[in-house]
C-alpha positions in Angstrom: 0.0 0.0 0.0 1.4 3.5 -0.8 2.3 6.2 1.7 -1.2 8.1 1.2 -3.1 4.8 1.2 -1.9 4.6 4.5 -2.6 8.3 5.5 -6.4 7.4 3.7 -6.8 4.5 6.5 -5.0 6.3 9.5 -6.8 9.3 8.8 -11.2 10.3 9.1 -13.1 8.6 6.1 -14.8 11.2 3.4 -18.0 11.0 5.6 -16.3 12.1 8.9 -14.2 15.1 6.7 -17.6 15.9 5.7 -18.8 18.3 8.5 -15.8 20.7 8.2 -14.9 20.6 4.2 -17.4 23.8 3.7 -15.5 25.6 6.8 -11.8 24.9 4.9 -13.3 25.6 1.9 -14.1 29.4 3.2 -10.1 29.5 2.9 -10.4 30.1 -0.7 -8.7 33.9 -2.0 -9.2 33.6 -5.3 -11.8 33.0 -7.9 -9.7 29.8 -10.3 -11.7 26.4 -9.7 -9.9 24.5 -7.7 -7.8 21.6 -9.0 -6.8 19.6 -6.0 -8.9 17.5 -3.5 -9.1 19.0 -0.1 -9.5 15.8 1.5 -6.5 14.5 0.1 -4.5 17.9 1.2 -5.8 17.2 4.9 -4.6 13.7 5.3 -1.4 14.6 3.3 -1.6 16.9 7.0 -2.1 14.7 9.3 0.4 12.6 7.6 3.0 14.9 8.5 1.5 15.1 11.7 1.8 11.6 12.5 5.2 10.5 11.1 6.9 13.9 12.1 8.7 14.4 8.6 9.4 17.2 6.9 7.6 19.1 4.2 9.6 18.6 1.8 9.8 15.1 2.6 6.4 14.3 1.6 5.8 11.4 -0.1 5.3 11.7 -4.3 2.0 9.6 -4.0 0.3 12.8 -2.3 -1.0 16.2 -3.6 2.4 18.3 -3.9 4.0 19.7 -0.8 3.9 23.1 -1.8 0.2 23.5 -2.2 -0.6 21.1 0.9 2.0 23.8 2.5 -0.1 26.3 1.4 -3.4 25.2 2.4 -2.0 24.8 5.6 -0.8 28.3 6.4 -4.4 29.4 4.5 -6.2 27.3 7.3 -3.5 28.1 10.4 -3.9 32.3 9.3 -5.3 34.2 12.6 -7.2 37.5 11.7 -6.7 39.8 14.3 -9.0 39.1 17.2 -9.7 36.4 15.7 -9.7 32.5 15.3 -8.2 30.6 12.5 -10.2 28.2 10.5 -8.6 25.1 12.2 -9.7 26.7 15.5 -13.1 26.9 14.4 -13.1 23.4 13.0 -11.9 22.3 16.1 -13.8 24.3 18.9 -17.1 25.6 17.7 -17.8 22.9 15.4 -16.2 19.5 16.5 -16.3 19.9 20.2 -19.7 21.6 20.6 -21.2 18.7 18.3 -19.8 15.5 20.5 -20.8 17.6 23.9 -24.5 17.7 21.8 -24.2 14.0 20.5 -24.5 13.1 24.3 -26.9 15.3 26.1 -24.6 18.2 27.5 -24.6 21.5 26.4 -22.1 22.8 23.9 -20.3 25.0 26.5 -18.9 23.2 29.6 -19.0 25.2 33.1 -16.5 23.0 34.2 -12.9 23.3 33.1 -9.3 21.0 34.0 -6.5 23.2 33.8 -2.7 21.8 32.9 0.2 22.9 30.9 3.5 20.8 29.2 6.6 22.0 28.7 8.2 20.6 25.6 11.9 21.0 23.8 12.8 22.8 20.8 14.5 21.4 18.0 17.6 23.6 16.3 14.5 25.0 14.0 12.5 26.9 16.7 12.9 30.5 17.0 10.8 31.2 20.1 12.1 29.4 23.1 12.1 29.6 26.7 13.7 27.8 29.6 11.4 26.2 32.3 13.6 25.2 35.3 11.3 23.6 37.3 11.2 20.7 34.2 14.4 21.8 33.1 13.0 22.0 29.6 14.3 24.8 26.9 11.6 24.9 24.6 7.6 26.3 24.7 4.7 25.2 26.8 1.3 24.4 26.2 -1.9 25.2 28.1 -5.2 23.5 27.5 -8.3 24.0 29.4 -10.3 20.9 28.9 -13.7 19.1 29.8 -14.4 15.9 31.8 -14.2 13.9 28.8 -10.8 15.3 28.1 -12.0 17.4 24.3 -10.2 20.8 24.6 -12.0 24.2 25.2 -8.7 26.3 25.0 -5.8 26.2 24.5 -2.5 28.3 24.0 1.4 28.4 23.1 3.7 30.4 24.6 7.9 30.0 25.7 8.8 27.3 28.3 9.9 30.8 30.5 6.6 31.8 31.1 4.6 29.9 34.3 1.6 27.8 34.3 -0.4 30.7 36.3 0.6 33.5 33.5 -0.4 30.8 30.9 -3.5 30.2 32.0 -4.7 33.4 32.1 -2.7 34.7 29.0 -5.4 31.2 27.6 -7.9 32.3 28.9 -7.5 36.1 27.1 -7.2 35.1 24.1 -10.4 32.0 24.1 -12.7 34.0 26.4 -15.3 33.5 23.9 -15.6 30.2 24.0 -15.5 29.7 28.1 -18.0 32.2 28.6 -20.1 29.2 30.4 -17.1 28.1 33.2 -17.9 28.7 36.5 -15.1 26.0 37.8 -11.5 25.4 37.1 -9.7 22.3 38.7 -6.2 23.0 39.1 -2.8 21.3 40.8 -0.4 23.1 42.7 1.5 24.7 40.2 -1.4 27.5 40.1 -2.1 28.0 43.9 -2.2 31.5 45.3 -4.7 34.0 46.0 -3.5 36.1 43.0 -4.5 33.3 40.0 -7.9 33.0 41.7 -8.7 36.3 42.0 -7.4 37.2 38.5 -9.6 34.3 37.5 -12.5 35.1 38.5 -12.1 38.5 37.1 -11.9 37.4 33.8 -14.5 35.1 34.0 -16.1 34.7 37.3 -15.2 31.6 38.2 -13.7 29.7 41.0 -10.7 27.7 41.6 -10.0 24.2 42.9 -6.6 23.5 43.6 -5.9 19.6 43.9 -3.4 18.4 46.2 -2.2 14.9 47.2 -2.5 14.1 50.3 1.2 12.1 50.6 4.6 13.7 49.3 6.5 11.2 47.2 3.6 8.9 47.1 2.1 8.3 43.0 -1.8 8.5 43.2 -4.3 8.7 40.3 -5.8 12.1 41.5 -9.8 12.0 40.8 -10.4 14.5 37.3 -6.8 15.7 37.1 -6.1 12.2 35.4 -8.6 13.5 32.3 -6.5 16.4 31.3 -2.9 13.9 31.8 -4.9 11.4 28.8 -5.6 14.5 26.8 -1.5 15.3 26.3 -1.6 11.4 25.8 -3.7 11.6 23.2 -0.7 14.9 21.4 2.2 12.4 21.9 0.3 10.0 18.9 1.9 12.3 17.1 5.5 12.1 16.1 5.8 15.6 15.1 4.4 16.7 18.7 6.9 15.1 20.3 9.2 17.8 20.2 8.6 21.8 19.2 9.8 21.8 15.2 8.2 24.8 14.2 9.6 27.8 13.8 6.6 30.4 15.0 4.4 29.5 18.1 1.1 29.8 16.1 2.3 26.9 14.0 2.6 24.9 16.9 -1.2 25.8 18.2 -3.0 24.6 15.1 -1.1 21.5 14.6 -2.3 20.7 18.6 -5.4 22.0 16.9 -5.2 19.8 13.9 -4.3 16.3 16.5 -7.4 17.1 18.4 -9.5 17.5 15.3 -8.8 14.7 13.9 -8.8 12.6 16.8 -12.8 14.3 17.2 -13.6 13.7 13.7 -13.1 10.1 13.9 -14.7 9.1 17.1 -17.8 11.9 16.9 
């Protein structure tokens, strides 16, 4: 089987691409038909995604890497204020609909805060060192639900802490935690400052979860969900470590492993 038949079975069907094509299709700037298949460009994506190689690197048997490299930075663009269309795909389409699918509303009011510090490769400009993990590199925050699909999330430098994270997160996806009245937290964002700063930006509370031995490993109830989430980001070879040259790049392809993780369960 060729390298894209293999992408074709790894990746959603037609059917399950189906729901998003007419969001990625809004990506279009210019009036020529288009020639190319945007189902094949997305798993020619996620193909990347999952064996971590390089653009240029993409196997002959997919659409060329130079147009699936465009479509890419068409669907990662961010207007200002704004979301890109992988973010969209991802939060007000994908998650609302599988919080729908089973009775909940398409907003949780309950949130599981956590960030990972990962290393850079010689490629990444941005980097910052986190010595508590001893990591040079960036750090990602994600809010998520009890069923571990993400509500936020955000990039910044390995330098910058878990509490300044957060709430740089939650800045720039207020919109779509407007419904949170809860946040469920370890230790690394304890103090009077993060809560109050929380519930200024959104009016909700704080629940710091601590364990009740030193030394001693103990599934902590809830705070397991958002530990399976990053679980779920290190299926994918390119995740592994920070390639990317610009922090933005790095959200949507967290973006993009979520989505299509959604798009074939949902």
């Amino acid at each position: 089987m060729t390298s894209a038949g293999l992408a074709r079975k790894a990746s959603p069907s037609r059917e399950q691409f189906e729901p998003i094509r007419a969001l990625l299709e809004n990506a279009r700037k210019k009036t020529r038909p288009r020639t190319v298949d945007l189902y094949e460009v997305f798993c020619a994506i996620l193909y990347l995604l999952k064996s971590g190689c390089q653009w240029r690197m993409l196997p002959s048997d997919f659409t060329k890497w130079r147009t699936v490299h465009h479509y890419f930075s068409l669907w990662s663009e961010k207007p200002e204020g704004g979301a890109s269309l992988l973010e969209q795909a991802l939060k007000k389409n994908q998650v609302g609909e599988a919080r729908t699918r089973q009775g909940r509303n398409a907003k949780t009011s309950f949130c599981i805060v956590d960030a990972q510090s990962v290393k850079n490769t010689d490629y990444a400009r941005r980097k910052g060192y986190d010595a508590g993990k001893k990591v040079s590199g960036i750090k990602r925050h994600i809010f998520v639900g009890t069923q571990g699909l993400p509500h936020a999330i955000a990039i910044t430098t390995a330098d910058v802490s878990d509490r300044q994270g957060a709430l740089k997160t939650i800045e720039q996806n207020w919109e779509g935690l407007t419904e949170v009245t809860s946040l469920l937290v370890d230790g690394g964002y304890s103090g009077q400052p993060f809560a109050e700063a929380v519930q200024s930006l959104l009016g909700a509370s704080v629940q710091v979860a601590k364990r009740h031995e030193l030394h001693t490993f103990a599934v902590m109830p809830q705070r397991w969900v958002v530990e399976r989430s990053f679980a779920w980001l290190e299926k994918c070879r390119r995740l592994w470590k920070n390639t990317e040259r610009l922090l933005n790049t790095s959200l949507q392809f967290v973006n993009l492993a979520f989505l299509a993780l959604l798009l074939r369960r949902y």
